[in-house]
C-alpha positions as semicolon CSV with decimal commas, in nm:
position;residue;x (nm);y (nm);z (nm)
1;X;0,000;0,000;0,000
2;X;0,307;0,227;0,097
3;X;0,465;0,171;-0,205
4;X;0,146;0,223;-0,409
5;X;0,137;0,573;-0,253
6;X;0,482;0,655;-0,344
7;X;0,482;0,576;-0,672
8;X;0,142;0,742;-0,731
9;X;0,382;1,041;-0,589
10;X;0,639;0,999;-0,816
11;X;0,399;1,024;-1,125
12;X;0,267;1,327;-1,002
13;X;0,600;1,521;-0,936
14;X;0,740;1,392;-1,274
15;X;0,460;1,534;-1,428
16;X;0,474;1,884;-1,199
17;X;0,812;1,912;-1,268
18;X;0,914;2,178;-1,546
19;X;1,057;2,111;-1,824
20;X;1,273;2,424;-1,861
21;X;1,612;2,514;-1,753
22;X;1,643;2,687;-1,470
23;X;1,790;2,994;-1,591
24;X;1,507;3,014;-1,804
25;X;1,264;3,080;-1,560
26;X;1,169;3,442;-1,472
27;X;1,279;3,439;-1,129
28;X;1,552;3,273;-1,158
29;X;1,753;3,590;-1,066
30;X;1,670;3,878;-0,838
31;X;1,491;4,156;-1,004
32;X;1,712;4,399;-0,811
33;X;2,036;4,223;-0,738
34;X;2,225;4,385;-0,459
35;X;2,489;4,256;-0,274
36;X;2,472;4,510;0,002
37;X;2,088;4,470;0,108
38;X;2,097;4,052;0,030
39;X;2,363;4,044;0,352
40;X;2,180;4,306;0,575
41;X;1,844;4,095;0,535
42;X;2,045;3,790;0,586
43;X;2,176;3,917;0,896
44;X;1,866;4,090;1,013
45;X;1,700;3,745;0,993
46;X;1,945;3,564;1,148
47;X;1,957;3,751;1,446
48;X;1,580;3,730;1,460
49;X;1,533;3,352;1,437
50;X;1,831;3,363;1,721
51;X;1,594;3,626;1,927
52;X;1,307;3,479;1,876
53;X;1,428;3,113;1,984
54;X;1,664;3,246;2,258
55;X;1,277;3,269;2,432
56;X;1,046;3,064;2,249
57;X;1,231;2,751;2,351
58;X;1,177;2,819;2,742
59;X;0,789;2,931;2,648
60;X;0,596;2,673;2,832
61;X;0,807;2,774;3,144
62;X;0,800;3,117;3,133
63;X;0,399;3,071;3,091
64;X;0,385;2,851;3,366
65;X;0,639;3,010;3,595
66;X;0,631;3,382;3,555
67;X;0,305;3,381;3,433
68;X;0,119;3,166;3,653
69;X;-0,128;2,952;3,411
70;X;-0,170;2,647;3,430
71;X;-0,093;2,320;3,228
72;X;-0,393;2,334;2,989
73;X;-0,404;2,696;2,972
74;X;-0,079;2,716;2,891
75;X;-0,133;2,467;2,597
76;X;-0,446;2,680;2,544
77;X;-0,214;2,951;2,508
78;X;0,033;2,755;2,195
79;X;-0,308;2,787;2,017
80;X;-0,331;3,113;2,052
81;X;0,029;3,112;1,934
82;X;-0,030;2,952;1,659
83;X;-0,377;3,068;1,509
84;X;-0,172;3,477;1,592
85;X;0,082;3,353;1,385
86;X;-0,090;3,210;1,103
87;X;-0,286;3,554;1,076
88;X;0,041;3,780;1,100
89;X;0,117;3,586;0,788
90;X;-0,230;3,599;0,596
91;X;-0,217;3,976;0,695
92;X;0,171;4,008;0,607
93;X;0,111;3,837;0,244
94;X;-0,265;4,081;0,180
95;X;0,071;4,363;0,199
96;X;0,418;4,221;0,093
97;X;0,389;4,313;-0,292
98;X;0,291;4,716;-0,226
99;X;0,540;4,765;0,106
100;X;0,804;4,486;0,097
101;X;1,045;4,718;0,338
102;X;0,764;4,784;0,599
103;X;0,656;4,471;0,595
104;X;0,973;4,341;0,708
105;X;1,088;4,563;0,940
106;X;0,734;4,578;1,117
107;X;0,780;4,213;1,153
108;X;1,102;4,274;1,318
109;X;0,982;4,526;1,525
110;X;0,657;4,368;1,612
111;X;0,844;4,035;1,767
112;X;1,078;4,278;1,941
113;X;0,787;4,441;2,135
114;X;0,629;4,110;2,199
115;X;0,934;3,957;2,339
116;X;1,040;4,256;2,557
117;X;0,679;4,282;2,649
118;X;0,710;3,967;2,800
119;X;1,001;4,019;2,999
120;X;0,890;4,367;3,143
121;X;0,498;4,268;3,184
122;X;0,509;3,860;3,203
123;X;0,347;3,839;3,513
124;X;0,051;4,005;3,445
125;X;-0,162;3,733;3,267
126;X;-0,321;3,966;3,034
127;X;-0,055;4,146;2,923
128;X;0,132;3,825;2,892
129;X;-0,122;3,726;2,688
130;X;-0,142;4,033;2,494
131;X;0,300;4,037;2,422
132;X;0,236;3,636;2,381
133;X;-0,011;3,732;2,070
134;X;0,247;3,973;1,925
135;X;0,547;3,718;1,899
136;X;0,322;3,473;1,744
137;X;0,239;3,787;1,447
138;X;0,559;3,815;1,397
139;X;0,737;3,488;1,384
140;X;0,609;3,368;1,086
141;X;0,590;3,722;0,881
142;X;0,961;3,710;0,957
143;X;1,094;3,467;0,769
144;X;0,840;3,527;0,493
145;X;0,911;3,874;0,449
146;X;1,302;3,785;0,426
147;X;1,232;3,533;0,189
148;X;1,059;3,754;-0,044
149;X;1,344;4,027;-0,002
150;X;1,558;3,724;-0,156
151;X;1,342;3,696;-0,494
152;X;1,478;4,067;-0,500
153;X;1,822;4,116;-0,393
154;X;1,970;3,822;-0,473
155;X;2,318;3,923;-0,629
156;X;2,297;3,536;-0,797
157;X;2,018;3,284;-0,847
158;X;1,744;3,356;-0,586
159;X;1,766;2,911;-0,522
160;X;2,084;2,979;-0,399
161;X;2,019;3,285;-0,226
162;X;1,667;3,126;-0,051
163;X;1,860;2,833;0,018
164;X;2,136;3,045;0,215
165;X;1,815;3,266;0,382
166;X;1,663;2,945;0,547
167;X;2,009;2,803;0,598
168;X;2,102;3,090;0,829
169;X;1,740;3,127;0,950
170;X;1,796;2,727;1,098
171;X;2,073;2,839;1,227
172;X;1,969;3,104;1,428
173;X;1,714;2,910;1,558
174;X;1,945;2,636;1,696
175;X;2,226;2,918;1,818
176;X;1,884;3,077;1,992
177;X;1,785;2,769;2,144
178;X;2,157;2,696;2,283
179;X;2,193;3,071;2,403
180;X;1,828;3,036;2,566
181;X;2,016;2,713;2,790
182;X;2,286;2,909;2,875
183;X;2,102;3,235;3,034
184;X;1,838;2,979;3,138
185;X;2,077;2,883;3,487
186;X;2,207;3,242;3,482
187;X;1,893;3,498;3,465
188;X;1,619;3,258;3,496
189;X;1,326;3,208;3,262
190;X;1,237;3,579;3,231
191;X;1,624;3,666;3,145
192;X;1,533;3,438;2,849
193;X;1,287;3,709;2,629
194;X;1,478;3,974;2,721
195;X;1,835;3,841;2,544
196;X;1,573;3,750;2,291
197;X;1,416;4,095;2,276
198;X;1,729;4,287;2,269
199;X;1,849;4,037;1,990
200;X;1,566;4,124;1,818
201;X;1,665;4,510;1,860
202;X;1,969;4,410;1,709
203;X;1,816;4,316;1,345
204;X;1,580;4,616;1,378
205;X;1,886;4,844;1,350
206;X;2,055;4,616;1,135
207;X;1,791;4,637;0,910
208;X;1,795;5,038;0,946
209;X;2,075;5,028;0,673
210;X;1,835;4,843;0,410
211;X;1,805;5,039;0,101
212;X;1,513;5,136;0,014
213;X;1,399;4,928;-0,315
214;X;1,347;5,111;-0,635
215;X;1,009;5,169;-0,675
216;X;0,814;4,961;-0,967
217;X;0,883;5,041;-1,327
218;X;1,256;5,142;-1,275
219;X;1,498;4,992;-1,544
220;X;1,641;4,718;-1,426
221;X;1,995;4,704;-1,380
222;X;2,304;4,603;-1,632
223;X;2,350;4,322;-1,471
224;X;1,984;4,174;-1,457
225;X;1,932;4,231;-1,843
226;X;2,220;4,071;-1,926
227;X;2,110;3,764;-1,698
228;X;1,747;3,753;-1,890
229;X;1,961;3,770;-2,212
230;X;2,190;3,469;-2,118
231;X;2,074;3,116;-2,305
């Protein structure tokens, strides 16, 4: 039966698959390669994911410990999470094409306020609450709004330069996660969102040296027609 179901699999991705090169495809390459904004977004994101996970990873305690819920509100609570983030990103996508920029740094700045929210107002359950459902927003709108920064600024193929996005994105959150363990013993739970929060600073002013991209309708660059001219 298993191997019914993968072959039936196989059939359908050979047939998905396209039949054209891959430098033939229209995104293929940025539409605005730029070295310079490609490694600011890349390091904006990074630090996020690191931020964001520094925290995250210690959630259940903090919610249980600072907080004061209890087991099955607190898993209550990850629903919450979840459905917040899941509309940060329907809201973030409605917006992306007309303000790629804002979008991204909002996101940015939205988890930062959410994380050092929780830190300064944690034990308050409603404002916990309240900071929880702003981190959720955010966390996904992040790494979607860098993504889509990559289809832009790529100074190569924007497979490569996606590729390195979640690559450094992964990383972040597993450098997060291990920095999380090691303030864990040191600060305690609540020390926790606020080395995530200020991390999360950190990529906000990163990302202050983003430039801005051109606006619609501006000739591409040398570089980019002579990639759409290349067999």
């Amino acid at each position: 039966m298993l191997a019914a179901l993968g072959l039936g699999s196989l059939v359908t991705i050979a047939v998905l698959l396209p039949t054209s090169r891959p430098e033939e495809e229209p995104a293929a390459y940025g539409t605005r390669p730029d070295a310079r904004r490609f490694g600011i977004v890349l390091a904006a994101g990074t630090l996020s994911a690191t931020g964001a996970f520094t925290g995250y990873t210690y959630l259940t305690k903090f919610l249980g410990d600072v907080s004061g819920f209890s087991p099955s509100t607190v898993t209550a609570l990850f629903v919450a999470f979840g459905v917040a983030c899941l509309a940060g990103v329907s809201i973030t996508g409605a917006l992306l094409e007309r303000f790629p920029q804002a979008a991204l740094t909002t996101a940015v700045a939205t988890q930062a306020v959410g994380m050092l929210g929780l830190y300064a107002a944690g034990t308050d359950p409603v404002a916990a609450v309240v900071f929880l459902v702003l981190t959720g927003g955010a966390l996904g709108p992040v790494f979607m709004t860098t993504q889509n920064a990559m289809l832009h600024c790529a100074p190569g193929r924007t497979d490569i330069a996606l590729a390195a996005n979640s690559g450094a994105y992964n990383a972040g959150i597993a450098t997060g996660a291990a920095l999380g363990g090691l303030v864990l013993p040191l600060a305690g739970v609540r020390g926790t969102f606020l080395a995530g929060g200020l991390l999360t600073l950190g990529a906000c002013m990163v990302l202050l040296g983003v430039p801005a991209p051109p606006r619609p309708g501006t000739p591409a660059t040398p570089a980019r027609r002579r990639r759409r001219a290349s067999p």
